[in-house]
C-alpha positions as CSV (number, residue, x, y, z in Angstrom):
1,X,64.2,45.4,148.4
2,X,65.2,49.4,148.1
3,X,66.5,51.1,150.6
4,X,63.9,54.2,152.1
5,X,66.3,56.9,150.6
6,X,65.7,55.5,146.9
7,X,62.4,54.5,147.6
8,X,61.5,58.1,148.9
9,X,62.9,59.8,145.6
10,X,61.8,57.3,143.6
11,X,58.3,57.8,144.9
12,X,58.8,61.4,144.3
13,X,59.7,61.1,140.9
14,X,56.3,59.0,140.1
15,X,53.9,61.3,141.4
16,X,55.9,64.5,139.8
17,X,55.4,62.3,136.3
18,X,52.1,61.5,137.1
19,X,50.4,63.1,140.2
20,X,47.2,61.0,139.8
21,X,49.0,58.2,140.6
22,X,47.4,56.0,143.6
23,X,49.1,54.4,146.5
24,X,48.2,50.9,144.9
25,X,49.8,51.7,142.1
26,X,53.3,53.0,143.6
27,X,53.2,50.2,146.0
28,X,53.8,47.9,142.6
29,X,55.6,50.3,140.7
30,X,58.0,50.3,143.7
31,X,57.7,46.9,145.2
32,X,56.5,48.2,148.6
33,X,53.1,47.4,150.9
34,X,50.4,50.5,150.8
35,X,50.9,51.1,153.9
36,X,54.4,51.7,153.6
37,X,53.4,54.2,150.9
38,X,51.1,56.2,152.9
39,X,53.9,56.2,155.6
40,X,56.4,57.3,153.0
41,X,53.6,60.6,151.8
42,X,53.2,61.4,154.9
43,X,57.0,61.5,155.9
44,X,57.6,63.2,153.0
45,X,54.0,65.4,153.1
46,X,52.9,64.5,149.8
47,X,49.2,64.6,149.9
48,X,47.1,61.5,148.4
49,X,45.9,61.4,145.1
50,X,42.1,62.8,145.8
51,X,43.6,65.9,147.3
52,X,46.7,66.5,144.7
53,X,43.6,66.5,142.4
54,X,41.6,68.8,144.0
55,X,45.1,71.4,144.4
56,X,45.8,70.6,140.9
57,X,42.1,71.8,140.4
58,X,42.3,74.7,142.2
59,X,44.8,76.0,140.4
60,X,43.6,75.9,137.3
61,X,39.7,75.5,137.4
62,X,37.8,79.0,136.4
63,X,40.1,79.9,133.7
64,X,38.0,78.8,130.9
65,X,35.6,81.6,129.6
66,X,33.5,78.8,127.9
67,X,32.3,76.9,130.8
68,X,30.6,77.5,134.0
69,X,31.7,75.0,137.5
70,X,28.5,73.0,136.9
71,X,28.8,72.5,132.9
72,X,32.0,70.7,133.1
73,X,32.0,66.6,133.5
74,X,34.9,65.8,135.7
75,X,37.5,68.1,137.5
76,X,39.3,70.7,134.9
77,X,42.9,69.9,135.9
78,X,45.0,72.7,133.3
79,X,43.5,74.4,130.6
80,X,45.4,76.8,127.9
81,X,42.1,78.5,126.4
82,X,42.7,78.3,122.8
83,X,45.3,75.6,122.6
84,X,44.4,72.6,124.9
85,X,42.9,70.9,128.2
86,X,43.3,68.3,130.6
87,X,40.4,66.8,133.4
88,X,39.9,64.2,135.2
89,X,37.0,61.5,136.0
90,X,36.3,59.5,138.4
91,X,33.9,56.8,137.7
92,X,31.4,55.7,139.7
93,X,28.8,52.7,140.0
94,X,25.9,55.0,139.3
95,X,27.4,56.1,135.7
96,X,27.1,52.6,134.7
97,X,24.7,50.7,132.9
98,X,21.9,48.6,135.3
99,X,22.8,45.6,134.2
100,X,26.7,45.5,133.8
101,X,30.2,47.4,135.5
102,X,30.5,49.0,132.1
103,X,30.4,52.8,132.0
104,X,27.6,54.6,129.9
105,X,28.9,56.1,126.5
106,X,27.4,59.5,127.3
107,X,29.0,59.9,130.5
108,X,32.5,59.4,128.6
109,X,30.8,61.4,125.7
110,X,30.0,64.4,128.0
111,X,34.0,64.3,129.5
112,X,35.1,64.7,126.0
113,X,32.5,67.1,124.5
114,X,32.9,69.6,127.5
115,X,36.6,69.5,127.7
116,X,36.4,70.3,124.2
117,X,34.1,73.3,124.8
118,X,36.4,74.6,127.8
119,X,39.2,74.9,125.3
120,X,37.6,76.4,122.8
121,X,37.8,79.7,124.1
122,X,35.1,81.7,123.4
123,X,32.5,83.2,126.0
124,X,29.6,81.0,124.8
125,X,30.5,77.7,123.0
126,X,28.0,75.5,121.8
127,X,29.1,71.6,119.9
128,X,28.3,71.8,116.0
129,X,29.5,68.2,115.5
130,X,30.9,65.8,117.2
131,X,32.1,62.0,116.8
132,X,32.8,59.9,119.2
133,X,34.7,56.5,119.1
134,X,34.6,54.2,122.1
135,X,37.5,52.3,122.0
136,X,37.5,49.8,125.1
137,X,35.1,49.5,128.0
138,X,35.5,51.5,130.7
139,X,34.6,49.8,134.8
140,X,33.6,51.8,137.5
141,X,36.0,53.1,139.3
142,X,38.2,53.5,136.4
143,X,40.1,57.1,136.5
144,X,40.3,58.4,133.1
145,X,42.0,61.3,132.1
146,X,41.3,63.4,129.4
147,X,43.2,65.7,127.0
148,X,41.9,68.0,124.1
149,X,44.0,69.8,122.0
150,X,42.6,72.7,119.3
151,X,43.8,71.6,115.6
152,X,42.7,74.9,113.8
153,X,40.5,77.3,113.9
154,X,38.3,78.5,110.6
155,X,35.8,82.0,111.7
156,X,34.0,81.2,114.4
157,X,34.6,77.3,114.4
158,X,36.8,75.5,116.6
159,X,38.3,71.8,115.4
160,X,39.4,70.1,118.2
161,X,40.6,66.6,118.7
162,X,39.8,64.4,122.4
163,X,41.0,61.7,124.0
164,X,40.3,59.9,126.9
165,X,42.6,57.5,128.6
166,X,42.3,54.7,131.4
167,X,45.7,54.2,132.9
168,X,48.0,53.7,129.5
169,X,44.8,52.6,127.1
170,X,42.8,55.3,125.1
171,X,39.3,54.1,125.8
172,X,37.4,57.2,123.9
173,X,38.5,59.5,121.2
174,X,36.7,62.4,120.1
175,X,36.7,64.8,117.0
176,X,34.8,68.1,117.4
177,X,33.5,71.7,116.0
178,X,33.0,73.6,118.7
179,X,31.4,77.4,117.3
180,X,32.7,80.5,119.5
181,X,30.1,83.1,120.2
182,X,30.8,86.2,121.9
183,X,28.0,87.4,123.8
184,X,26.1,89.6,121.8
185,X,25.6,87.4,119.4
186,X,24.3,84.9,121.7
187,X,22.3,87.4,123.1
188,X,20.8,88.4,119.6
189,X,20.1,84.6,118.9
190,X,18.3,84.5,122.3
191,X,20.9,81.9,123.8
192,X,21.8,83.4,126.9
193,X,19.4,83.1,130.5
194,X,17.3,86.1,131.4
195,X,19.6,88.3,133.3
196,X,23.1,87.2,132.0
């Protein structure tokens, strides 16, 4: 057993390493009940893990010139346009096949390819290829995080390499050209909505 004082900056030093940590899991990381966790946030006013997502969120959703709020699958959490991304997922019952608890490959496609697009920096950025390995199955109510990281860019196109993790296991991994186009040339190709 820990004393409260170690406990408390121990518990500090786990969500600062991983701030999607749940209370389930510090309560076995540091051998303490869950509701001695939630005591210990709320002594220390450390939100819980839905609502350090949503701050993290906040603070860096909106920066990517590539996606609009309702084109992205999961909640941006940081994004460097150009260089590389991070969101989060998390799975629900209805992303699942009907007849198992196994989440649907597009839904952990869709994370991937439009984390990918976020980064790619470019107003309008549309997939040219993309391939997809699923690695492990992935249970609702899994949270996966994923990260994308540009590996070069060649004219236009964008190569960018995804990942998606549940906990420490990479369930999805994703290679793909994203092309940049500015918006007169989307405009000339007829891409863009009447009135953007």
């Amino acid at each position: 057993m820990i004393r409260k004082e170690e406990r408390h900056e121990r518990l500090r030093e786990e969500i600062e390493r991983n701030p999607f940590v749940t209370d389930e899991e510090l309560a076995a990381a540091l051998g303490a009940s869950v509701p001695t966790i939630r005591l210990d946030r709320s002594t220390l006013s450390i939100p819980d893990v839905r609502r350090r997502t949503r701050e993290m969120a906040g603070r860096y959703f909106g920066v990517s010139r590539s996606l609009g709020a309702r084109d992205h699958v999961g909640e941006m959490i940081e994004i460097d346009p150009g260089k590389s991304g991070l969101s989060l997922l998390e799975t629900e019952s209805w992303m699942c096949l009907e007849k198992c608890d196994i989440v649907r490959g597009h839904v952990l496609f869709a994370l991937l390819n439009s984390l990918a697009a976020a980064v790619a920096e470019a107003p309008i950025a549309l997939t040219g290829e993309a391939r997809v390995d699923f690695l492990r199955p992935v249970r609702a109510g899994a949270r996966l995080i994923a990260k994308a990281r540009v590996e070069k860019k060649i004219g236009r196109r964008v190569f960018i390499e995804a990942v998606a993790r549940s906990g420490e296991n990479i369930v999805a991994r994703g290679r793909f050209v994203v092309h940049g186009l500015n918006r007169e040339t989307a405009a000339h190709l007829h891409l863009l909505k009447d009135g953007e």
